[in-house]
BAFI-630279 format. One line per 8 residues: their letters; for each residue x, y, z of C-alpha. Coordinates in nm, 4 decimals, always signed. Layout:
a) X Y Z | ...
This chain:
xxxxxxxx) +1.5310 +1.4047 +0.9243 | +1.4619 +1.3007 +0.5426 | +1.2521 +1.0434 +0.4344 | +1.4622 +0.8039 +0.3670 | +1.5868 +0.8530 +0.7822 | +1.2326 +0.8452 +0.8640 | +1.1884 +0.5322 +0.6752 | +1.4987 +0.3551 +0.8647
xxxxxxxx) +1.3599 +0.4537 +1.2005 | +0.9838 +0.3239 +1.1157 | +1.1022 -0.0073 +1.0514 | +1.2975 -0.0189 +1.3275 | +1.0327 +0.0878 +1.5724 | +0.7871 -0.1370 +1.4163 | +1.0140 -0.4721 +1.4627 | +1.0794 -0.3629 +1.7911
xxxxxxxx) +0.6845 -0.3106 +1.8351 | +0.5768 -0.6001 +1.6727 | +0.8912 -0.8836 +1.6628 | +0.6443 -1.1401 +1.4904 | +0.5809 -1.0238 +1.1039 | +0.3743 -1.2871 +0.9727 | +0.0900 -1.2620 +0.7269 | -0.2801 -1.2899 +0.8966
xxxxxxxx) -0.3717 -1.5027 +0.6539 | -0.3108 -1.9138 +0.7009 | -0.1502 -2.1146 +0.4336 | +0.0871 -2.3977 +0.4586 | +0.1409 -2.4156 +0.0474 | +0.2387 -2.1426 -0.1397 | -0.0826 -2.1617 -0.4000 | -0.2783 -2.1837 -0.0965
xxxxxxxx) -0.1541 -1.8106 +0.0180 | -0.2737 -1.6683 -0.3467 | -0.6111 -1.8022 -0.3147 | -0.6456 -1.6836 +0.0420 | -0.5252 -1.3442 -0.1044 | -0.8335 -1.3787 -0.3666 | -1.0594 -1.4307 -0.1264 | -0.9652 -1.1735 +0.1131
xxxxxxxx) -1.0404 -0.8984 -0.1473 | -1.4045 -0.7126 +0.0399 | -1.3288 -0.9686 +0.3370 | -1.2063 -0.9976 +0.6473 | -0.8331 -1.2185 +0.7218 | -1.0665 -1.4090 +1.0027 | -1.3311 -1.4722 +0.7960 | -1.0927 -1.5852 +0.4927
xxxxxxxx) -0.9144 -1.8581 +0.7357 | -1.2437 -2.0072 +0.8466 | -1.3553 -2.0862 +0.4936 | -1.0049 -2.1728 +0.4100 | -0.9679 -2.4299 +0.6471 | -1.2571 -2.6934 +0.4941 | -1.1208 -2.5341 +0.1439 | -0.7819 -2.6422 +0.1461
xxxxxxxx) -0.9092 -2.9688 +0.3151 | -1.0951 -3.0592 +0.0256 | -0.8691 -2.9213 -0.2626 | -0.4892 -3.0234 -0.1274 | -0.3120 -2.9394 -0.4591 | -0.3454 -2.6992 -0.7372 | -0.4912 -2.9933 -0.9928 | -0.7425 -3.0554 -0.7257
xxxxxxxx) -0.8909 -2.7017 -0.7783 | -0.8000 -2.6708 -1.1714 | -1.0386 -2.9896 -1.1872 | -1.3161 -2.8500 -0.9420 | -1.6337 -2.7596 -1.0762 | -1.6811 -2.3914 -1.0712 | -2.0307 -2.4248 -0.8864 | -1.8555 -2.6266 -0.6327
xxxxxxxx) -1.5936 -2.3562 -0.5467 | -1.8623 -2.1067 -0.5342 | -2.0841 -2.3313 -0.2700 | -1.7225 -2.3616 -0.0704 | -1.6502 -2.0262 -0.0794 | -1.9385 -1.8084 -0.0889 | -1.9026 -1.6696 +0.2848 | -1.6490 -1.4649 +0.1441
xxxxxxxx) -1.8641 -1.2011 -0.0714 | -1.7838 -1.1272 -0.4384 | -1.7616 -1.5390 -0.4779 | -1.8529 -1.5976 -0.8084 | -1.5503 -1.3512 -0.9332 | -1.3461 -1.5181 -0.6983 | -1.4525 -1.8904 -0.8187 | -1.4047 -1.7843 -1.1720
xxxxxxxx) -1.0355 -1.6782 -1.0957 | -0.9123 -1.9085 -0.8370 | -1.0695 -2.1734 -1.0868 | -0.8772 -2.0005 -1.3905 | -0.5818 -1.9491 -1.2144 | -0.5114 -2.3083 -1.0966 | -0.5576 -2.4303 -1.4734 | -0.3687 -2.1202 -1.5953
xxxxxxxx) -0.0636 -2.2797 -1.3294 | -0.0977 -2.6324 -1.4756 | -0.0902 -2.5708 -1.8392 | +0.1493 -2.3078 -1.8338 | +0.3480 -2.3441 -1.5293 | +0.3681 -2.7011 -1.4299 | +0.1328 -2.6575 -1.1659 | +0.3851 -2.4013 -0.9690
xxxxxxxx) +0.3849 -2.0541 -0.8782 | +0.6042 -1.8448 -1.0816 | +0.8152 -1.6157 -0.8814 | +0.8213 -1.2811 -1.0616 | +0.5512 -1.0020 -1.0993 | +0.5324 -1.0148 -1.4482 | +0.4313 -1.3729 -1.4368 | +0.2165 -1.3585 -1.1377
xxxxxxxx) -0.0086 -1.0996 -1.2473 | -0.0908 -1.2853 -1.5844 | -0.3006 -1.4782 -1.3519 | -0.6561 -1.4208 -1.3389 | -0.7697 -1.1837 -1.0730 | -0.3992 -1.1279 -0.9235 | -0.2678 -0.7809 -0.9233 | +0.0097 -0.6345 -0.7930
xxxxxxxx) -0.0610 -0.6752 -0.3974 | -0.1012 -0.9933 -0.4214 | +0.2069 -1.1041 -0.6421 | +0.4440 -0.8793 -0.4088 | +0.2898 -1.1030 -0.1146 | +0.3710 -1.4192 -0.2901 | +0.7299 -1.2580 -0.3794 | +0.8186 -1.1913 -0.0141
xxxxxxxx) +0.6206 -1.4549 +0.1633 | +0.6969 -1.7849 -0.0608 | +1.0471 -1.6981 -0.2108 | +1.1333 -1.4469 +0.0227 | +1.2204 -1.1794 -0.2121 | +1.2216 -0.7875 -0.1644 | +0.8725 -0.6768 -0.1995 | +0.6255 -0.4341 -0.0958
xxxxxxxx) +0.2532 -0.4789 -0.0633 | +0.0781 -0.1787 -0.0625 | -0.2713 -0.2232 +0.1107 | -0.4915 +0.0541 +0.2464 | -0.3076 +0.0105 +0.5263 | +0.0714 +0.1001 +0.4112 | -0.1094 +0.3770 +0.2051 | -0.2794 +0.5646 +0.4818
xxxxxxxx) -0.0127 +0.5108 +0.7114 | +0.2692 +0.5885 +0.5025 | +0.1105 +0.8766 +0.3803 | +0.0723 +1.0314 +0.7322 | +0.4474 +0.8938 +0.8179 | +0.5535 +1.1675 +0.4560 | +0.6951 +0.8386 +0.3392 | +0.4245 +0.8537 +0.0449
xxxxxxxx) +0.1711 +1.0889 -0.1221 | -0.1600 +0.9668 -0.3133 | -0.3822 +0.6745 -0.3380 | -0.2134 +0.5302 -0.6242 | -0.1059 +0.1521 -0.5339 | +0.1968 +0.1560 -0.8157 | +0.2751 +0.4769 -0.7114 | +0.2668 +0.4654 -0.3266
xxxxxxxx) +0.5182 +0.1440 -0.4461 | +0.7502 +0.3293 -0.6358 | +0.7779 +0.6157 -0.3819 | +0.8429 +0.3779 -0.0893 | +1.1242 +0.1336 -0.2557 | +1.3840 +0.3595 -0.2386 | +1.3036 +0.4736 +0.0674 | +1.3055 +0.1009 +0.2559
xxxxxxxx) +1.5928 -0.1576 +0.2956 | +1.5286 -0.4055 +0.0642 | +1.5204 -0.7265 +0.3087 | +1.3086 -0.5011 +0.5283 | +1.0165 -0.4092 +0.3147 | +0.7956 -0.6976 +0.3178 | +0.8257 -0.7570 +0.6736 | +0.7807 -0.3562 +0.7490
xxxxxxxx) +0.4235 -0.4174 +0.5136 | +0.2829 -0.7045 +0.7444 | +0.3864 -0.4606 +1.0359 | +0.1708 -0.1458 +0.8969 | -0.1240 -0.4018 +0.8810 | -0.0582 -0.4861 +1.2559 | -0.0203 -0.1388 +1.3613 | -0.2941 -0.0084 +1.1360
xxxxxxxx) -0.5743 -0.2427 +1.3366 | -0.3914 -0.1874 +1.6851 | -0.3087 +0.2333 +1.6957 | -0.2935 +0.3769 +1.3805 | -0.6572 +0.3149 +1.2988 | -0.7999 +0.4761 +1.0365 | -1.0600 +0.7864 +1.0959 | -0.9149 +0.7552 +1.4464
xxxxxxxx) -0.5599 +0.7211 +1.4600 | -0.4464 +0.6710 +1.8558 | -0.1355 +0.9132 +1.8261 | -0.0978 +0.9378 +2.1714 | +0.0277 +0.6092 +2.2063 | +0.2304 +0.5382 +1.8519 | +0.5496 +0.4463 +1.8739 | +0.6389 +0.6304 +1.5479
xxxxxxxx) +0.5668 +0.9417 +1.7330 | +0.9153 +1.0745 +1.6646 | +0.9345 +0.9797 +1.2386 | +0.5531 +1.0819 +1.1960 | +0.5105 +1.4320 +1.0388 | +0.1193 +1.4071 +1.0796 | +0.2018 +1.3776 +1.4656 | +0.4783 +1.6681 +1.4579
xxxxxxxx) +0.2346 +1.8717 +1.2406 | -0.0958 +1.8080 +1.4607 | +0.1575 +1.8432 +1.7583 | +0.3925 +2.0942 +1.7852 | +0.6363 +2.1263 +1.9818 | +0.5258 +2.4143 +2.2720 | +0.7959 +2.7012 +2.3412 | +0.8972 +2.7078 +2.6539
């Protein structure tokens, strides 16, 4: 099969595998999700929600944080690693989305990345999970994995994206990118994938090429 065959049947088998695509990180507004995506950078989803959870208790709205005192952001969030950055930015940002934005989240890249500390990943997040647009978040996760599928080559972020859009249905691809973060902690971990038991077996070409086929 080609890639683009390969790609149809991975995202196939995945929703079958794993019917629930939801981000691992907990939000309930949509500026919450790019914060939680700031702090997540060096940390782990669980330990993100934890501090999250006082966080967004304390600072409801995005004026609530573009008023904080930086020193008070970093004393909230400091569990997290890397907190000072991620004070400055999350501080930065939320002003940066009340002067400029009327205190929402734009919905394009372009726009998103002009705030401070959001790149790509995150913005494509925000695309797909708040206005529910194609995207495709490429974490070490849908590189690794979609490298060993021969969906992708390289380490490149951009271009792991660019090799994998034309590849994926459109109103697939975000969804398919919260599945390769499910299957990449359950089976397809790295340094030890478990391809004995991957349902993507059959679309795989690491698996067919550390697994050939014996001749009868």
């Amino acid at each position: 099969m080609d890639q683009k065959q390969a790609a149809v049947m991975a995202v196939e088998l995945l929703k079958k595998e794993y019917p629930d695509a939801i981000c691992s990180l907990e939000y309930r507004k949509p500026h919450e999700l790019l914060i939680a995506t700031r702090l997540a950078a060096q940390c782990t989803d669980a330990r993100v929600n934890i501090v999250c959870k006082d966080l967004f208790a304390h600072y409801q709205t995005v004026s609530d944080f573009a008023q904080a005192e930086l020193a008070d952001i970093e004393k909230d969030i400091k569990s997290c690693g890397l907190y000072k950055t991620k004070a400055r930015d999350i501080l930065h940002m939320c002003q940066m989305l009340m002067s400029e934005y009327g205190g929402e989240l734009p919905d394009t890249i372009e726009e998103l990345t002009k705030l401070p500390g959001i790149g790509r990943k995150t913005a494509n997040l925000v695309l797909g999970d708040i206005f529910h647009k194609p995207a495709i978040v490429v974490d070490t996760h849908c590189i690794r994995i979609t490298n060993l599928l021969g969906l992708s080559q390289g380490k490149d972020p951009l271009k792991v994206e660019n090799q994998l859009r034309p590849l994926l249905p459109p109103e697939e691809s975000n969804d398919f990118c919260h599945r390769l973060v499910l299957h990449g902690r359950a089976v397809c971990i790295a340094r030890r994938p478990q391809c004995d038991r991957c349902v993507l077996q059959v679309c795989c070409k690491h698996y067919q090429e550390t697994h050939p086929v014996q001749a009868e």
